[in-house]
C-alpha positions as CSV (number, residue, x, y, z in Angstrom):
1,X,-15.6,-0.1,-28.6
2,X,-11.7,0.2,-27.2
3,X,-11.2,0.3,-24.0
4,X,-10.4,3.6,-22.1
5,X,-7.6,2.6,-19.3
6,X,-6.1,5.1,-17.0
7,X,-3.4,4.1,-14.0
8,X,-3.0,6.5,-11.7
9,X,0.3,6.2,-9.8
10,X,1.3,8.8,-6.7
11,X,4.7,9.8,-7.0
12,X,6.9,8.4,-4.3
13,X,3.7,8.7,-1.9
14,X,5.3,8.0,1.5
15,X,8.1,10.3,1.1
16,X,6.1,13.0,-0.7
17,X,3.4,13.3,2.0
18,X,6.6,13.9,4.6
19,X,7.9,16.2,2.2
20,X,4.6,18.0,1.8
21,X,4.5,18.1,5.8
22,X,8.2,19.2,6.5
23,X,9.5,22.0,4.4
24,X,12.8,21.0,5.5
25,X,12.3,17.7,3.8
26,X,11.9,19.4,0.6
27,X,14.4,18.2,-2.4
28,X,16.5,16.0,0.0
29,X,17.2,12.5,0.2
30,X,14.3,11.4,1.8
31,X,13.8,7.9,3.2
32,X,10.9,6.0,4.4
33,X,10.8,2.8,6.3
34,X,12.0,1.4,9.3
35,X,13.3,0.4,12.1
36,X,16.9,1.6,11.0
37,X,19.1,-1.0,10.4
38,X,16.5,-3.6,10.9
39,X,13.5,-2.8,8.3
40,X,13.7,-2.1,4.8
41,X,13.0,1.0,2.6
42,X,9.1,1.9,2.2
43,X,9.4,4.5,0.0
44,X,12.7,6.9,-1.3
45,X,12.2,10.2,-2.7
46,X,13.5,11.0,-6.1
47,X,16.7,12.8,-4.3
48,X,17.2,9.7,-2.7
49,X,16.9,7.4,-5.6
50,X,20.1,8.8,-7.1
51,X,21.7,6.8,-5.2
52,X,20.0,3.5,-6.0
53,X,17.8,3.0,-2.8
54,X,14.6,1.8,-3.6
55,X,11.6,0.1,-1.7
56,X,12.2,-3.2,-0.2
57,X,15.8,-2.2,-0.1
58,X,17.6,-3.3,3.8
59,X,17.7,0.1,5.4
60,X,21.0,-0.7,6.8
61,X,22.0,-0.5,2.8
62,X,20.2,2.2,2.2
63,X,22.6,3.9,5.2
64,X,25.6,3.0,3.7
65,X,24.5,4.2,-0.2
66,X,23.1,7.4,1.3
67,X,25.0,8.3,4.7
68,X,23.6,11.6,4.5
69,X,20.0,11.1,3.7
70,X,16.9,11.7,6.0
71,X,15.5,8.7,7.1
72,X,11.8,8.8,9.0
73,X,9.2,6.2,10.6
74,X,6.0,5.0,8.8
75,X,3.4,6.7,9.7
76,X,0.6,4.8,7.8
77,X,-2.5,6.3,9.5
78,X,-1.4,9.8,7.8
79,X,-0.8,7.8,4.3
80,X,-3.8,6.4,4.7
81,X,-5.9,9.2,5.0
82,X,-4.1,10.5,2.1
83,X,-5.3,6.9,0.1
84,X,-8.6,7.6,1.3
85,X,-9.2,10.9,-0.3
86,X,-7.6,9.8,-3.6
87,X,-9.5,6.8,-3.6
88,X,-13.1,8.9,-3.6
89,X,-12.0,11.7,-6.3
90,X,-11.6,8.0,-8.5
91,X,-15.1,6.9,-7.6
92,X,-15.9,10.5,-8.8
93,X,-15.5,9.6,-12.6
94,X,-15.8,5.6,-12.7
95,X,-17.6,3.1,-10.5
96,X,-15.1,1.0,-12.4
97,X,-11.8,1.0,-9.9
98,X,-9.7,-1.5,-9.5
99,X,-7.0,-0.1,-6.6
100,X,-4.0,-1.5,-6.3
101,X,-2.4,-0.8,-2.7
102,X,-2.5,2.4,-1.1
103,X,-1.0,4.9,-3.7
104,X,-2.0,3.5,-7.3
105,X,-5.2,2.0,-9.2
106,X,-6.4,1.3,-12.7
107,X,-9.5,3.0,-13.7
108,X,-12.1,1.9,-16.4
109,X,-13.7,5.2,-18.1
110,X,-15.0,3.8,-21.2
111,X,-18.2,5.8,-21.8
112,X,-18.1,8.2,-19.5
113,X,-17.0,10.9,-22.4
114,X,-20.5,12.3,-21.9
115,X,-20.6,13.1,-18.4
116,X,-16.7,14.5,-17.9
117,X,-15.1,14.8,-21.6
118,X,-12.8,12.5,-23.4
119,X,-10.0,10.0,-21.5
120,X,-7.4,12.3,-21.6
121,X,-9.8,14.8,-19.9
122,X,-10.9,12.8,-17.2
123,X,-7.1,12.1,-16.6
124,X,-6.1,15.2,-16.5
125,X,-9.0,16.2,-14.1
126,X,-8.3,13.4,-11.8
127,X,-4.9,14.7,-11.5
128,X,-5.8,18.2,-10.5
129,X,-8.5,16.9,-8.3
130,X,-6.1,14.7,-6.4
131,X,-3.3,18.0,-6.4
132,X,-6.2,20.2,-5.3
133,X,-7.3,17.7,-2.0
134,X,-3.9,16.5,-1.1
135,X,-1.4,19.2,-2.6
136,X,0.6,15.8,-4.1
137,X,1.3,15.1,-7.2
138,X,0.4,12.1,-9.3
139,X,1.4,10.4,-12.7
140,X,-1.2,9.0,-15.0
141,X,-1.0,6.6,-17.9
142,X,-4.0,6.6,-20.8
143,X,-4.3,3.0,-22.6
144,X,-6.6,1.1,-24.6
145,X,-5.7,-1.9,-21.6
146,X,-3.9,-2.1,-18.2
147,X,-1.0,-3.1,-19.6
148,X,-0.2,0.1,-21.6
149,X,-2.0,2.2,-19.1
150,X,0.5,1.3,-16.7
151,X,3.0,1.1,-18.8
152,X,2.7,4.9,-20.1
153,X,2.4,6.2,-16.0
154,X,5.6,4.8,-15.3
155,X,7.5,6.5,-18.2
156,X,6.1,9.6,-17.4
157,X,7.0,9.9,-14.0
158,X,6.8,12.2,-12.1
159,X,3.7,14.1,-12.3
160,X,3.5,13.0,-16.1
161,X,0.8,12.4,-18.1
162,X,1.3,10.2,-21.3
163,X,-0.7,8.2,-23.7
164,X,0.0,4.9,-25.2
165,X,-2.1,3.7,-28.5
166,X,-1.7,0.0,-29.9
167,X,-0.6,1.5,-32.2
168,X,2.7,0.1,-34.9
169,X,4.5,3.3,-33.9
170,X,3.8,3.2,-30.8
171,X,4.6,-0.3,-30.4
172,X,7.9,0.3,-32.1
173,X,8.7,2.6,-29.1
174,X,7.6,0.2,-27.0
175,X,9.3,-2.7,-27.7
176,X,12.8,-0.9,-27.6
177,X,12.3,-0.8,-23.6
178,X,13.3,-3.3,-20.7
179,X,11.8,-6.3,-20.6
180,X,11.6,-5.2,-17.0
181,X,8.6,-3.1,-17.8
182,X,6.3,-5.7,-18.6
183,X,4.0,-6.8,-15.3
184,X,5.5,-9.9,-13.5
185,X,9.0,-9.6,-15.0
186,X,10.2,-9.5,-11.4
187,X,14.5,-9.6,-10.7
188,X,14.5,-13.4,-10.5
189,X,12.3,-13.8,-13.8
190,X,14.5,-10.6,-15.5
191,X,17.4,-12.6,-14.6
192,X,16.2,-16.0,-16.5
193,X,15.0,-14.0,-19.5
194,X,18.5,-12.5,-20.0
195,X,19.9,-15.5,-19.5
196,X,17.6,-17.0,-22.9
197,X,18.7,-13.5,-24.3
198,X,16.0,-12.0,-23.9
199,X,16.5,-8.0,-22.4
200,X,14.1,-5.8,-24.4
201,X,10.1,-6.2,-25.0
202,X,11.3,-6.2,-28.5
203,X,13.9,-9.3,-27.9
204,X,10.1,-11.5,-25.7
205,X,8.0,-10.5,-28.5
206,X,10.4,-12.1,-30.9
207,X,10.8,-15.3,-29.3
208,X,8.4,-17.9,-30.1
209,X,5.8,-18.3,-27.7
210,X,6.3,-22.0,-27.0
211,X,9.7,-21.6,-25.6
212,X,8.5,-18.9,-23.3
213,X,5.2,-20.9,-22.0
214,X,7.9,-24.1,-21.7
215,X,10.1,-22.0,-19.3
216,X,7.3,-19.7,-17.5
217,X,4.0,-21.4,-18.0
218,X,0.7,-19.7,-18.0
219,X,2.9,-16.3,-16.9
220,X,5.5,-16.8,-19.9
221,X,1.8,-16.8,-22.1
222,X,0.3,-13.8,-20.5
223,X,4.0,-11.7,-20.4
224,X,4.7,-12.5,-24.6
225,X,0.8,-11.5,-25.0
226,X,1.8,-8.4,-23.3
227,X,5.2,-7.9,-25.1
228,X,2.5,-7.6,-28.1
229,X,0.3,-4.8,-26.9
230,X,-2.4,-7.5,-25.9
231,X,-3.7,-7.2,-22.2
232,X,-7.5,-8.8,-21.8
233,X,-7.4,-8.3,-18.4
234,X,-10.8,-5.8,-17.6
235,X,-10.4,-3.3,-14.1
236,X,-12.1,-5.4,-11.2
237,X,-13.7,-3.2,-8.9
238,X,-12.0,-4.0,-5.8
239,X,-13.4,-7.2,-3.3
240,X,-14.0,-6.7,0.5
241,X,-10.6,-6.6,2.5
242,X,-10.5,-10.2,4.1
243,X,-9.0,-8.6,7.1
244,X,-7.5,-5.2,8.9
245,X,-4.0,-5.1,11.0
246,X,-1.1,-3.2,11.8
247,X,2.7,-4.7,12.9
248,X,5.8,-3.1,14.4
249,X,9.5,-4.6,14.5
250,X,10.9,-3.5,17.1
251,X,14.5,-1.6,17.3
252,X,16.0,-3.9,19.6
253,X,14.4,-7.5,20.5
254,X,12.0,-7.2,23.0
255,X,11.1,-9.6,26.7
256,X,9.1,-7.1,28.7
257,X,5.4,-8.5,28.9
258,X,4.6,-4.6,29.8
259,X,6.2,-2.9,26.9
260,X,4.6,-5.9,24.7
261,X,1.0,-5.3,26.1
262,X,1.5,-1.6,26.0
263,X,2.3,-2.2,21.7
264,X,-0.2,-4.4,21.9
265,X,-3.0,-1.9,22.4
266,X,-1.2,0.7,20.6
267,X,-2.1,-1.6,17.4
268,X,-5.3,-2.5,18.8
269,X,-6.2,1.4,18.7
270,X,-4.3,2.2,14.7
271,X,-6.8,-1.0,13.8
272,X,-9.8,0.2,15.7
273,X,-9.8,3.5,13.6
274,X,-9.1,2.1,10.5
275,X,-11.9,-0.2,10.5
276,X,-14.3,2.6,11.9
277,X,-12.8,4.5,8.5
278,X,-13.4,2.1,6.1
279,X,-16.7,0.8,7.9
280,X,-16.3,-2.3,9.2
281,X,-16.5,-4.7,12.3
282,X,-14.9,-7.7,12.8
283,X,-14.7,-10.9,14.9
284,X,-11.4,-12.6,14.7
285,X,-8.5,-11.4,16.2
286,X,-5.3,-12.8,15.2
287,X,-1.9,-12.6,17.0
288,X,1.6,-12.5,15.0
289,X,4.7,-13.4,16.9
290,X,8.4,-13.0,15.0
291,X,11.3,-14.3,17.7
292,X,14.9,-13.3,18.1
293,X,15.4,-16.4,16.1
294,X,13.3,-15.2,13.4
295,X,10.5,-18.3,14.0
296,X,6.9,-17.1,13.0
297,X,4.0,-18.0,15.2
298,X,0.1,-17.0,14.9
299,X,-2.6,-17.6,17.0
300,X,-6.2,-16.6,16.8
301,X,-9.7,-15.9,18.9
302,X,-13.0,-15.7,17.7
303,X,-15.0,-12.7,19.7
304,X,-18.9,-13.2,21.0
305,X,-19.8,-10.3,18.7
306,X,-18.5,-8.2,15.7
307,X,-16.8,-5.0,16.6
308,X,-14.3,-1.9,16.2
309,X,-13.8,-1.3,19.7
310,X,-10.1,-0.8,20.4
311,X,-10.3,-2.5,24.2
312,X,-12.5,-5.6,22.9
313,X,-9.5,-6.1,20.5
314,X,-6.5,-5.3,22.6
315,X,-8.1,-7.7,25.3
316,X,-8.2,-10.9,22.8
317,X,-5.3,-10.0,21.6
318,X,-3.7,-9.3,25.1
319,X,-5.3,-13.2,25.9
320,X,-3.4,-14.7,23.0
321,X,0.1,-13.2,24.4
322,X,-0.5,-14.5,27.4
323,X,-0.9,-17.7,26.0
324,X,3.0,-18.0,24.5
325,X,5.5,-19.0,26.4
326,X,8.2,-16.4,26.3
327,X,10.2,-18.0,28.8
328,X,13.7,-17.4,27.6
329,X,12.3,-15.7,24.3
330,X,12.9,-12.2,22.7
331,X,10.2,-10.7,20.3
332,X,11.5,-9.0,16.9
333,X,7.9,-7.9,15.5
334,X,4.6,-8.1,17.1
335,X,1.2,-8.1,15.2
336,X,-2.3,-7.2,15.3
337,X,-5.0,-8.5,12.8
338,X,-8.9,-8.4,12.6
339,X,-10.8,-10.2,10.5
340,X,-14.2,-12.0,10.0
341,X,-15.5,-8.6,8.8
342,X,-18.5,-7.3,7.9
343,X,-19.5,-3.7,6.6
344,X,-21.8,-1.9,8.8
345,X,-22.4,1.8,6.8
346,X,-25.6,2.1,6.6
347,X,-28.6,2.5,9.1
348,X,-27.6,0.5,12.2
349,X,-24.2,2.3,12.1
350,X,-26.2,5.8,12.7
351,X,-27.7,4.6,15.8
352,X,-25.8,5.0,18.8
353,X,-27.6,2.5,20.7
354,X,-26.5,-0.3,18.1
355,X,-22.7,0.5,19.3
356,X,-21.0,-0.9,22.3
357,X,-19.3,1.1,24.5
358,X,-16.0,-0.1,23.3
359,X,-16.9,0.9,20.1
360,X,-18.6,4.6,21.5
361,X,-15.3,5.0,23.3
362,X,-13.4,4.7,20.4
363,X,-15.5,7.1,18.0
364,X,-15.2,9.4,21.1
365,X,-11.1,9.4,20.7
366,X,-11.3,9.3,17.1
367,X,-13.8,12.3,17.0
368,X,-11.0,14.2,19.6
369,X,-7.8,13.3,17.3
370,X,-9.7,14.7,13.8
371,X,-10.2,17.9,15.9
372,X,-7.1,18.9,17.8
373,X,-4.8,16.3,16.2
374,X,-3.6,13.0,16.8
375,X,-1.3,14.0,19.6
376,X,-3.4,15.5,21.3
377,X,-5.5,12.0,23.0
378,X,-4.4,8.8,23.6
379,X,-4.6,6.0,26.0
380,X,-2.8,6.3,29.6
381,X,-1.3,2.0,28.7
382,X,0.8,3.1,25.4
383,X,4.5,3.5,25.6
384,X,6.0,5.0,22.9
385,X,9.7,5.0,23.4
386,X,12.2,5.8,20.3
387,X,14.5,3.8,21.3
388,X,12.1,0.8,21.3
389,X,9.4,1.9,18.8
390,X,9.7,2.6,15.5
């Protein structure tokens, strides 16, 4: 039986959600990222892609391409919640989901004809579902493998729906594109291909395999496969997340032990309710240091017991800053990570008595913040300054 692929992508997610939240946001250059001048680009609206900004782009570039363009903070607790609602409509029509970071995931759907109609049915109620819950817009690609399923999302952006057969005519279309297109053709390996000649699908597909593998190795194999229409990989239902954290880079470098603590158990309280979300506890906490001088230092605690409680993290984490010497020292980005995890839905999690009071305290805020909003509670140590905060 061939396979029934669908890739869901969300359109510029970031940027859409803001634009979704802030009518005045709507059809502008629209930015995502930060800090300004220090961070790079999250995610750029299509208004703002005009102007050739794109993700991972230094915002300070982005600036100068776009003077004029609205530029905004991540807030990735709001896209998050977002991911979470799109990830369950999947789970709706497929135990088979593979997700692929916050805004995309393949979906296997082979079979399930009976239950919700044919492929292109189930794609085009996945999209309405997700339009209906979020008010966002999505593009989907229909393929017999995750290759051409991806493929056919991307050239139907945005808010497209398109189907690609392996097909000759189809393959004939496809082989007239970018080389780029095909997965793991990054710059640096575009750049070596078009230096072999190589700068359509069309031009891969044509050159023997042997000269590929020589210059690329097992990828060079699996990207001429794929320059073919042949893609074996199958949709791998996603493993546990080895661990949960959060990060800022701060807008100007940072010595203050206060302001450092105070960020400190800001993250501790973004992971504390992400892991209460997706149902875990964990036991390690891991602290990320970035200096002036752009050296890199980790250190890690093991707790007594698993746990989501925002003070039993912030205090590890508060331990292992207090470890460093900073003597002399500036901080560029400071990090928070949790991991050891373990799920804990299920029976245990129902009882209140199984909880700490860490753990109470933070379903307590979290319960307040779903209910009046997350402005509305938050804990007397966190400093939130714009002009150090991003």
């Amino acid at each position: 039986m061939e396979r029934k692929i669908i890739h869901v992508d969300m359109d510029a997610f970031f940027a859409q959600i803001e634009q979704r939240d802030n009518p005045g946001y709507k059809n502008k250059p629209l930015i995502v990222g930060g800090p300004l001048n220090r961070g790079v680009v999250s995610t750029a609206s299509y208004e703002a892609r005009k102007y050739g900004i794109h993700s991972g782009m230094p915002l300070s570039r982005a600036k100068r391409l776009c003077p004029d363009g609205i530029y905004v903070p991540v807030d990735m607790e709001k896209y998050l919640g977002e991911s979470i609602k799109i990830r369950d409509i999947f789970y709706r029509f497929t135990p088979l989901v593979e997700i692929v970071g916050c805004d995309e995931g393949f979906l296997d759907v082979t079979g399930c004809e009976r239950l919700f109609g044919d492929a292109l049915e189930i794609a085009r109620k996945i999209k309405g579902s997700i339009y209906e819950s979020t008010n966002l817009t999505s593009s989907a690609g229909l393929g017999p493998n995750k290759f051409l399923a991806k493929l056919a999302s991307n050239m139907g952006k945005p808010n497209g729906l398109t189907v690609l057969e392996n097909s000759e005519k189809i393959m004939d279309k496809v082989k007239k594109l970018p080389v780029s297109y095909i997965w793991g053709v990054g710059h640096v390996t575009n750049r070596e291909l078009k230096s072999m000649g190589i700068e359509t699908i069309g031009d891969l597909a044509g050159t023997p395999l042997e000269l590929i593998e020589a210059r690329f190795g097992e990828l060079g194999r699996i990207m001429h496969q794929m320059s073919r229409g042949i893609d074996n990989r199958e949709v791998v239902p996603n493993q546990e997340a080895k661990s949960i954290g959060r990060e800022i880079t701060y807008r100007r470098d940072i010595d203050d032990k206060s302001i450092l603590n105070s960020t400190l158990l800001l993250l501790s309280q973004k992971i504390a309710r992400n892991m209460q979300y997706k149902g875990y506890r964990g036991r390690v906490v891991t602290l990320k240091l970035r200096f002036s001088d752009f050296k890199t230092i980790s250190r890690r605690s093991a707790l007594k017991e698993h746990t989501f409680g925002i003070f039993d993290i912030y205090r590890a984490a508060a331990s292992l800053l207090g470890s460093v010497d900073l003597n002399r020292k500036k901080i560029r980005l400071i990090g928070v990570s949790v991991s050891g995890l373990k799920h804990t839905f299920g029976f245990e999690d129902l009882m209140d008595g199984k909880r700490s009071r860490d753990e109470n305290l933070t379903k307590a805020i979290d319960a307040i913040s779903k209910k009046f909003g997350e402005d509305k509670v938050t804990l007397a140590r966190i400093i939130e300054r714009d002009d150090i905060l991003d």
